[in-house]
C-alpha positions as CSV (number, residue, x, y, z in Angstrom):
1,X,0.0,0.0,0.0
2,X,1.6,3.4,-1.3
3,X,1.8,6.2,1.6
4,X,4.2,6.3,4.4
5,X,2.8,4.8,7.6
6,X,3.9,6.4,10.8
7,X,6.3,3.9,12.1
8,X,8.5,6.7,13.3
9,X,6.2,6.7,16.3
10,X,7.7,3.2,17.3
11,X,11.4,3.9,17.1
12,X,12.3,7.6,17.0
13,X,13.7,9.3,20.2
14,X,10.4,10.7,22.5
15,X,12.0,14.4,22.7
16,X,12.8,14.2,18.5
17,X,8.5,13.0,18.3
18,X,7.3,15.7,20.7
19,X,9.2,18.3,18.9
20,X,8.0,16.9,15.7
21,X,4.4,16.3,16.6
22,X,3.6,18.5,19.0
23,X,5.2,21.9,17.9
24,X,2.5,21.4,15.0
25,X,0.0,21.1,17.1
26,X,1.0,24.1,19.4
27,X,1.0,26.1,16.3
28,X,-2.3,25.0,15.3
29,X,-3.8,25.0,18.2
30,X,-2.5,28.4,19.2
31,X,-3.7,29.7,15.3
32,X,-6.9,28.3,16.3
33,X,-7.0,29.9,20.0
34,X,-6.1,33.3,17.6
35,X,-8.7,32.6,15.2
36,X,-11.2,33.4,18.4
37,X,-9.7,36.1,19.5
38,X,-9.4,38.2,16.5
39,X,-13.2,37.9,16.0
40,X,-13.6,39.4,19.9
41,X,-11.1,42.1,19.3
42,X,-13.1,43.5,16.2
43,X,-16.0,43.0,17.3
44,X,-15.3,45.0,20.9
45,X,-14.2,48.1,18.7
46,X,-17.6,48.1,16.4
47,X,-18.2,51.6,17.2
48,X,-21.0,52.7,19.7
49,X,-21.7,49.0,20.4
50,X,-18.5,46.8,20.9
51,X,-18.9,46.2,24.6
52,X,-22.7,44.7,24.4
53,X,-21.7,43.3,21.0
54,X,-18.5,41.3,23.3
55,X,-21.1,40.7,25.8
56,X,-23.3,39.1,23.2
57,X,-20.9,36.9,21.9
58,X,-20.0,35.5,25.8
59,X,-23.7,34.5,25.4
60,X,-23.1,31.8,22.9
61,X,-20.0,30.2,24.6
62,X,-22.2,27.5,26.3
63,X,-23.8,27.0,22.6
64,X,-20.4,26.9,20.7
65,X,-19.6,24.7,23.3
66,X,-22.3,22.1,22.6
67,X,-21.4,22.3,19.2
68,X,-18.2,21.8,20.1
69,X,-18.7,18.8,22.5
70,X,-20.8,17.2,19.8
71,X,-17.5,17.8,17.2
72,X,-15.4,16.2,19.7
73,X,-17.4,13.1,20.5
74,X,-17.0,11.8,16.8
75,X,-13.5,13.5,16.3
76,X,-11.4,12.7,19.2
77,X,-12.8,8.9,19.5
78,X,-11.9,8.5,15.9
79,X,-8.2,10.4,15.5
80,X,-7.2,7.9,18.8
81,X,-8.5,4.6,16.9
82,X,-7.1,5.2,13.7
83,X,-4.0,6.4,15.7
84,X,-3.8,3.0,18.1
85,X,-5.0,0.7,14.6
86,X,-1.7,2.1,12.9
87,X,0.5,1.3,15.9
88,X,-1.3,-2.5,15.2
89,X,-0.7,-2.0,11.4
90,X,-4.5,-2.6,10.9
91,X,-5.1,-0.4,7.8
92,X,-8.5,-1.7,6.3
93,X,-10.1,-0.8,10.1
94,X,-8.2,2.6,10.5
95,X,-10.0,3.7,6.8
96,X,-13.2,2.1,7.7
97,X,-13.0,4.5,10.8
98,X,-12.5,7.2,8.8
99,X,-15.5,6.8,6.6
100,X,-17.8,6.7,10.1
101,X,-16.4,10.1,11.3
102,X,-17.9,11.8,7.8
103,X,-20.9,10.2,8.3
104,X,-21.2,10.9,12.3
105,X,-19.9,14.6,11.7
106,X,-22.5,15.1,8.9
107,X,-25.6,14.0,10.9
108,X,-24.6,15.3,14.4
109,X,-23.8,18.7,12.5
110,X,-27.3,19.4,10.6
111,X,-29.2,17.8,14.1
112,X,-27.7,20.4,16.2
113,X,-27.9,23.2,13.3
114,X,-32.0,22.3,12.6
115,X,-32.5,22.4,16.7
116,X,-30.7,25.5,17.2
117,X,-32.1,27.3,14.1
118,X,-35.6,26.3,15.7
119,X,-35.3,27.8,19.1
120,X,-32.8,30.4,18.7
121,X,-34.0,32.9,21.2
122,X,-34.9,30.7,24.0
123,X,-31.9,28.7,24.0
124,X,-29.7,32.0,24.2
125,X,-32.5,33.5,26.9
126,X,-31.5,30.2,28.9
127,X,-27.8,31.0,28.8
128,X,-28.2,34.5,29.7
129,X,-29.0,36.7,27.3
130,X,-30.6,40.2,28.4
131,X,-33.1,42.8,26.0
132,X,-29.6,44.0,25.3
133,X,-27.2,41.4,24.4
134,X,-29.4,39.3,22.8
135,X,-30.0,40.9,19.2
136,X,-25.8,40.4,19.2
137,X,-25.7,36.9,20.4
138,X,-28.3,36.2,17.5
139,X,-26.8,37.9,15.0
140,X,-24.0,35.7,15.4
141,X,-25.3,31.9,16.2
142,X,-27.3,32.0,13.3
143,X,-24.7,32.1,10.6
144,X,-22.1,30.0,13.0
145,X,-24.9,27.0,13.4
146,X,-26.1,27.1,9.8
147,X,-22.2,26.4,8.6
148,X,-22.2,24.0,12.0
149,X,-22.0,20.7,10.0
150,X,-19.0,22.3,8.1
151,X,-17.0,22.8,11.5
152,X,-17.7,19.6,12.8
153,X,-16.1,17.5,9.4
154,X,-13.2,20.1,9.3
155,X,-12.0,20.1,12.7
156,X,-12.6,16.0,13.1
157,X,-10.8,15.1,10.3
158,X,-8.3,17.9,10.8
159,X,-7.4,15.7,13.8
160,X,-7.0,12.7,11.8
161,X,-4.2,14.0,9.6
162,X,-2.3,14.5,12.6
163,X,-3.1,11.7,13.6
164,X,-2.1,9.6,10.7
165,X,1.6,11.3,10.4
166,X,1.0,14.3,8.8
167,X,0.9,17.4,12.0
168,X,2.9,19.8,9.4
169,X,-0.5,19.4,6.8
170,X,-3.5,20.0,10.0
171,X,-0.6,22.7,11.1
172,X,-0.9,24.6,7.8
173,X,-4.6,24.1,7.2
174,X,-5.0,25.7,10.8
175,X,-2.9,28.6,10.1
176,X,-4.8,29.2,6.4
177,X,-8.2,29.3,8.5
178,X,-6.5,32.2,10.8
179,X,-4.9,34.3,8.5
180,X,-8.2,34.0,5.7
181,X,-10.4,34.7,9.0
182,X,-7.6,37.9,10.1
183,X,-8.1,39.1,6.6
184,X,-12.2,39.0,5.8
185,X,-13.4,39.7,9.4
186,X,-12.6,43.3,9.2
187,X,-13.5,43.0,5.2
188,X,-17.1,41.8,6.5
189,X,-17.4,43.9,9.8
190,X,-16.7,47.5,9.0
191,X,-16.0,46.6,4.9
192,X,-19.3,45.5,4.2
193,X,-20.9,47.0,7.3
194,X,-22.0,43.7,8.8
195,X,-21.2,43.9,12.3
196,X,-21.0,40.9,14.1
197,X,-22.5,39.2,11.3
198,X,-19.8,39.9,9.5
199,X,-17.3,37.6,11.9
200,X,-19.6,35.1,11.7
201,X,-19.3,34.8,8.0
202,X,-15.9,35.1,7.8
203,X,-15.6,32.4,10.4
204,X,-18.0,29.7,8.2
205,X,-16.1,30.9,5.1
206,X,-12.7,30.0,5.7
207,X,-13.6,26.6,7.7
208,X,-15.8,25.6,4.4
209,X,-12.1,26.5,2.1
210,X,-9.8,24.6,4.8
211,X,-12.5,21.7,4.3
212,X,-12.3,21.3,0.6
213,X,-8.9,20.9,1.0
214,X,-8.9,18.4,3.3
215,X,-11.3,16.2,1.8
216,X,-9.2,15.8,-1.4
217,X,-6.8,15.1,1.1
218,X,-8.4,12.0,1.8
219,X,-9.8,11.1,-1.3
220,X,-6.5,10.9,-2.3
221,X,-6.8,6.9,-3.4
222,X,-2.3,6.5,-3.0
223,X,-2.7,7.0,0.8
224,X,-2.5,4.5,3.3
225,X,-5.7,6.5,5.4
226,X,-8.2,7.4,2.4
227,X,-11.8,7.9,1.7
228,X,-13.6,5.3,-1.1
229,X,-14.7,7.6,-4.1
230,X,-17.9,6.3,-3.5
231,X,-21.1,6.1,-1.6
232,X,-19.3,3.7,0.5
233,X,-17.8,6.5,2.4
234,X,-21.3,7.7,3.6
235,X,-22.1,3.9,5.0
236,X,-21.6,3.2,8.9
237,X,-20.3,0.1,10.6
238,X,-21.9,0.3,13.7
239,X,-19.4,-1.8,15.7
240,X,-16.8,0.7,14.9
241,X,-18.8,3.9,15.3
242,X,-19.9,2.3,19.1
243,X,-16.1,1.6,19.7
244,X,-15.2,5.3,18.1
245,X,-17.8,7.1,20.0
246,X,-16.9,5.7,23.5
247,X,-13.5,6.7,23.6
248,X,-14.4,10.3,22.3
249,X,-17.4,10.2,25.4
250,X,-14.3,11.4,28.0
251,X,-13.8,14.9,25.9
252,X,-17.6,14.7,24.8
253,X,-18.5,15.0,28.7
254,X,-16.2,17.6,29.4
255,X,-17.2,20.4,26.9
256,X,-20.9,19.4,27.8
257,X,-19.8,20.3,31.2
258,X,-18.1,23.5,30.2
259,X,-21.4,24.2,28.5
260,X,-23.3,23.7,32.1
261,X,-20.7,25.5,34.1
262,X,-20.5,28.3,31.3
263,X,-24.3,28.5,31.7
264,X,-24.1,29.2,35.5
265,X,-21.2,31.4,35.0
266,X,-23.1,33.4,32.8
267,X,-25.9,33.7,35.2
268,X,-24.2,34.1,38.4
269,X,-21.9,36.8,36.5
270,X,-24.9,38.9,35.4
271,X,-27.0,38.4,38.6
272,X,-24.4,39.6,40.8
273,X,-22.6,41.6,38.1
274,X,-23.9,43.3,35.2
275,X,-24.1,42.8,30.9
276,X,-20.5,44.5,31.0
277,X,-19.3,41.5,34.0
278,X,-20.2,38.8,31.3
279,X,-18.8,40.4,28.4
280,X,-15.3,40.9,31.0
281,X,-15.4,36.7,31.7
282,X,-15.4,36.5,27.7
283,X,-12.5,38.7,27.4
284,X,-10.6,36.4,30.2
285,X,-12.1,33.6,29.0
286,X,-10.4,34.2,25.6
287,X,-7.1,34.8,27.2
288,X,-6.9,32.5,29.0
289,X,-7.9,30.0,26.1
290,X,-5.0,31.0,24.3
291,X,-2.9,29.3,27.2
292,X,-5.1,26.0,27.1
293,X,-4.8,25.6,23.4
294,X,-1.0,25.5,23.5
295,X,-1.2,22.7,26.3
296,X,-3.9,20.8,23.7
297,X,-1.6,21.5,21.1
298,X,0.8,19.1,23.6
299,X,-1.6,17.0,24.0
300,X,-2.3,16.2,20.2
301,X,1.5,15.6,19.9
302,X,1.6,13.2,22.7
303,X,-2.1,11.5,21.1
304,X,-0.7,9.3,18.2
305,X,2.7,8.9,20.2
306,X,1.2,7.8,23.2
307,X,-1.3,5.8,21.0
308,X,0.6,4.0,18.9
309,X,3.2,2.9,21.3
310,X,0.3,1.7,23.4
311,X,-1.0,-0.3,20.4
312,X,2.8,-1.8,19.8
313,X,2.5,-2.4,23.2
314,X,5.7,-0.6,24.0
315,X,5.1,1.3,27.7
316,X,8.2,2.7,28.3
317,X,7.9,4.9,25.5
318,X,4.7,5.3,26.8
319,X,5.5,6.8,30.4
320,X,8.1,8.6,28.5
321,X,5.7,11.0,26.4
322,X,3.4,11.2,29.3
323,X,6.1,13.0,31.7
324,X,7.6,14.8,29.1
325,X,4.6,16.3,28.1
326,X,3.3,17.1,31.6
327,X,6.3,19.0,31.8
328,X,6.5,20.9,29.4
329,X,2.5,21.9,29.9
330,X,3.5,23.1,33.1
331,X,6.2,25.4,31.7
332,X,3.2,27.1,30.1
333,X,0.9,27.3,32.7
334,X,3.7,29.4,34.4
335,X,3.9,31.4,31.7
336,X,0.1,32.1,31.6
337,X,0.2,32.8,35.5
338,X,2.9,35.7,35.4
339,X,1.4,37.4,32.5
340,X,-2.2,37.1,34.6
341,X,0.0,38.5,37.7
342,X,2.1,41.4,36.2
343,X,0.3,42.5,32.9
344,X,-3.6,41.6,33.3
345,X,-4.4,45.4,32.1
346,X,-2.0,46.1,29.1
347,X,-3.3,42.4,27.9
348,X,-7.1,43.2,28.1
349,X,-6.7,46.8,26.8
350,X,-6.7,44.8,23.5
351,X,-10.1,43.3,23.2
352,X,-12.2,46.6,24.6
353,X,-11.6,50.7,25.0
354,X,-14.2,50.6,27.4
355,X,-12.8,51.6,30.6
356,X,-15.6,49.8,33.3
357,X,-15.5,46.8,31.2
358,X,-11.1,47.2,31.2
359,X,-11.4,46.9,35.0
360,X,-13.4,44.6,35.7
361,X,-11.5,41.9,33.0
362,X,-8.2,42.7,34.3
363,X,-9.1,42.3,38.4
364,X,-11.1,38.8,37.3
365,X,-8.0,38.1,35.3
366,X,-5.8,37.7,37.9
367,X,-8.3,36.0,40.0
368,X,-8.7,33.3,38.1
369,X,-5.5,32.3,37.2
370,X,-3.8,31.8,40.4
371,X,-4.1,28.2,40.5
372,X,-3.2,28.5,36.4
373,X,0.3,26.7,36.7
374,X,-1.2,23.1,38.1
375,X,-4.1,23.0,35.1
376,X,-1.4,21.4,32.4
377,X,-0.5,18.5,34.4
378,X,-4.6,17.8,34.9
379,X,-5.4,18.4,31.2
380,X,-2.3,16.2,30.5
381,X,-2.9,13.1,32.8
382,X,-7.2,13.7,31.5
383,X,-5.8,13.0,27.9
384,X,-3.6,10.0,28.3
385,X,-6.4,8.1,29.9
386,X,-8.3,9.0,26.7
387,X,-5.3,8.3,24.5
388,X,-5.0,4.8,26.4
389,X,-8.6,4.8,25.7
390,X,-9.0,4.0,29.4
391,X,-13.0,5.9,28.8
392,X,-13.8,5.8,32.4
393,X,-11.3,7.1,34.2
394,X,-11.1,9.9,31.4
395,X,-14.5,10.9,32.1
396,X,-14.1,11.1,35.6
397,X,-11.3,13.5,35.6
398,X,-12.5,15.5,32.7
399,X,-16.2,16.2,34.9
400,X,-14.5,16.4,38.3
401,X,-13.0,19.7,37.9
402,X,-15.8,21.6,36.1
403,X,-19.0,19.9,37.7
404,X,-18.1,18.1,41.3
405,X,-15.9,21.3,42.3
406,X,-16.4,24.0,40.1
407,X,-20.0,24.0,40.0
408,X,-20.8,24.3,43.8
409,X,-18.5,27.2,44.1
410,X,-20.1,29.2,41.3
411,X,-22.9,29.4,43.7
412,X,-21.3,29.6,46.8
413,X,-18.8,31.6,47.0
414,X,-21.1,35.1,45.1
415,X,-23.0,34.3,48.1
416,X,-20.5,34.4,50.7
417,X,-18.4,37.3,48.9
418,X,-21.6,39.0,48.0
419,X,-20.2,40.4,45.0
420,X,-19.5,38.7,41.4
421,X,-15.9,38.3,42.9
422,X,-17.1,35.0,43.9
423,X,-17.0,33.6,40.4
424,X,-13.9,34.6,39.6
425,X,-12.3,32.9,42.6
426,X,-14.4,29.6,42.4
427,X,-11.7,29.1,39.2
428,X,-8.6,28.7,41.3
429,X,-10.2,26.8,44.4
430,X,-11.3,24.2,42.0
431,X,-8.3,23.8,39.8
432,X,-6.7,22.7,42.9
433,X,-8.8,20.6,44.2
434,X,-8.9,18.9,41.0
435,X,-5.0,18.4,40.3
436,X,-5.2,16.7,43.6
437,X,-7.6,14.6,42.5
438,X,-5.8,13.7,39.2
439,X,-2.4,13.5,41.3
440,X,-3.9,10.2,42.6
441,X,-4.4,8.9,39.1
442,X,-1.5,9.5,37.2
443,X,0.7,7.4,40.1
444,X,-1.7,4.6,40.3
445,X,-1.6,4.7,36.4
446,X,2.6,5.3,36.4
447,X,2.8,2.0,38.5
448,X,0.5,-0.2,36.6
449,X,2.6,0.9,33.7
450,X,6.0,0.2,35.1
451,X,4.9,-3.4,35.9
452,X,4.3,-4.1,32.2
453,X,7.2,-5.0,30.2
454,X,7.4,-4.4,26.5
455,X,4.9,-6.6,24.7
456,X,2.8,-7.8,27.6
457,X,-0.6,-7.9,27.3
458,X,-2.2,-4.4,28.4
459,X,-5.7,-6.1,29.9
460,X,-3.4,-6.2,33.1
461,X,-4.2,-2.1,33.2
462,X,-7.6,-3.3,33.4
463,X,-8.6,-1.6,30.1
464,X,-8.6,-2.6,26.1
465,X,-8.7,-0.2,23.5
């Protein structure tokens, strides 16, 4: 079979892979945490509006974020089969794998697009729209859910290339969607006069270019990981797509519960706050992302090398990428703390001119990220259980944070503080408490993999992938 399987991930040195794998996937990752953040900082200096327009857009986090957990529930489950199926040199599976993540992505993709288009307004009441915000927040969803089904294919099968061995090609296709999106979004917001619209447009328009490309990609008949040229590729084995959508359950839970804990944020934010209080958490919020999506980025260079290694049932390699990586995600989370710390207002200042809103971002800015350098080694340990399709434990770790500890503070501690301060400091109580939490896991996990030697059989770990 022509192409040129990953093999590399078997034999190379661990620091060569991470630098080889993951610095791609920092880069697009980071392009992709960009690619957010330059809609926000146009859309906060629309004139006369930019502050409720920002606000309006922190309305439809917890709906991007179903969208998103919906993406990532087909995506994810399907980028860590084909990844383990190559480490067992099963090639017929890995493209049969493929073909199920079009289909899922398509239907999943027009379901949530049909039920959002159909009760637009009450779902964005519900996550805390006001008279004010919500003609923004509208504005927006609509074009981003009607090119929903779009997003969905192009990010799940963006994570297959890197999966399969190529992170340079999901790199570039990453970076073409930022700099298109840089480009049109002011083209289409004060060009054309569209306003937030505009964004939204831009956004669907250079995800549906990005996806063109990447399905002739795949149709590509040479490669080892193709699509059939046929209606084949729209026909579902449901064995696989049962075995594809459990393992991508673990990240499918945890954006539904960032949806849930967005939705209280939201709430609690503009009960004890104001419009301008929600529209700061989305300024923070995107910030702060950036940060995150560099640690993912880590994280989908240690996927296929922790995956395939798994699947050639080599652990030492194994434990290798895990520390290495938990490391160096640390390093970042540092990094994200001192510029929280010592430069929260000159970092803001870029998304808004508005001097209430300015304030009130920077002070919940350096709230919430005092616990900031422990979160890499939690998202870290979260994703190898995932990667070792270990579904369970995954799961756990992924909902502990956001729903066992972050949750009950969001209510508590505005209560207690009497002030919206109380959000912003339920963020660093439960990071903690979670990192503690996955502490326990990682050495238990550690352990079970010393005891396995090269080429045992890894039902000892109590888990099959």
């Amino acid at each position: 079979m022509a192409g040129n399987v990953p093999t590399e991930l078997g034999v190379k040195p661990i620091n060569q892979l991470i630098r080889q794998y993951a610095v791609p996937g920092i880069i697009a990752m980071t392009a992709s945490s960009l690619y957010n953040m330059v809609d926000r900082i146009f859309i906060g200096h629309i004139p006369d509006v930019g502050s409720l327009a920002i606000s309006g857009l922190a309305v439809t986090f917890p709906l991007m974020n179903i969208s998103t957990a919906f993406g990532t529930l087909v995506g994810v489950g399907a980028a860590t089969m084909i990844s383990v199926l190559l480490g067992q040199k099963n090639y017929a599976v890995a493209n049969k794998v493929l073909s199920n993540e079009v289909t899922l992505n398509i239907i999943t993709g027009i379901v949530f697009t049909f039920v959002t288009l159909m009760w637009m307004d009450p779902i964005l009441r519900f996550f805390g729209a006001s008279d004010s915000t919500l003609p923004y927040a509208r504005d927006y969803m609509m074009i981003i859910a009607v090119g929903n089904a779009v997003t969905h294919l192009y990010f799940g099968l963006n994570s297959v290339i890197r999966s399969s061995g190529n992170p340079k090609t999901a790199m570039g296709l990453t970076l073409f969607t930022v700099t298109s999106n840089a480009i049109l979004d002011p083209v289409f917001i004060f060009g054309l006069n569209m306003g937030i619209r505009g964004a939204a447009v831009a956004t669907v328009l250079c995800q549906m270019m990005a996806l063109g490309y990447t399905m002739w990609f795949f149709l590509d008949q040479d490669k080892f990981l193709h699509l059939p040229r046929s209606r084949k590729i729209f026909q579902i084995d449901w064995r696989i797509a049962k075995d594809s959508l459990a393992i991508g359950m673990g990240p499918f839970l945890m954006n539904l519960a960032s949806c849930i804990v967005v939705l209280f944020i939201n709430q609690q934010l503009v009960k004890w706050g104001s419009d301008l209080a929600l529209g700061a958490y989305g300024i923070v919020n995107s910030i702060s992302f950036l940060f995150v999506m560099v640690i993912m980025g880590f994280n989908q260079g240690m996927q296929p090398i922790a995956g395939y290694n798994y699947g050639a049932r080599q652990y030492a390699r194994v434990r290798e990428v895990y520390v290495k990586t938990a490391g160096w995600a640390t390093l970042v989370c540092i990094v994200g703390f001192i510029v929280a710390e010592v430069f929260p207002g000159p970092t803001v200042s870029i998304f808004t001119p508005d001097p209430v809103m300015h304030d009130l971002a920077a002070k919940g800015f350096r709230i919430m990220s005092l616990a900031f350098p422990i979160i890499g080694f939690q998202m870290v340990t979260t994703n190898l259980f995932q990667c070792l399709g270990m579904v369970n434990k995954s799961i756990f770790l992924s909902l502990s944070r956001q729903l066992l500890f972050l949750l009950p503070c969001i209510y508590i501690l505005p209560v207690l503080l009497q002030s919206e301060a109380g959000v912003w400091y339920s963020f660093p109580i439960s990071d903690t408490i979670a990192a503690l939490v996955t502490a326990l896991f990682a050495v238990g996990l550690l352990r079970k993999l010393g005891r396995l030697k090269d080429g045992d059989d890894p039902a000892i770990l109590g888990s099959k992938i």
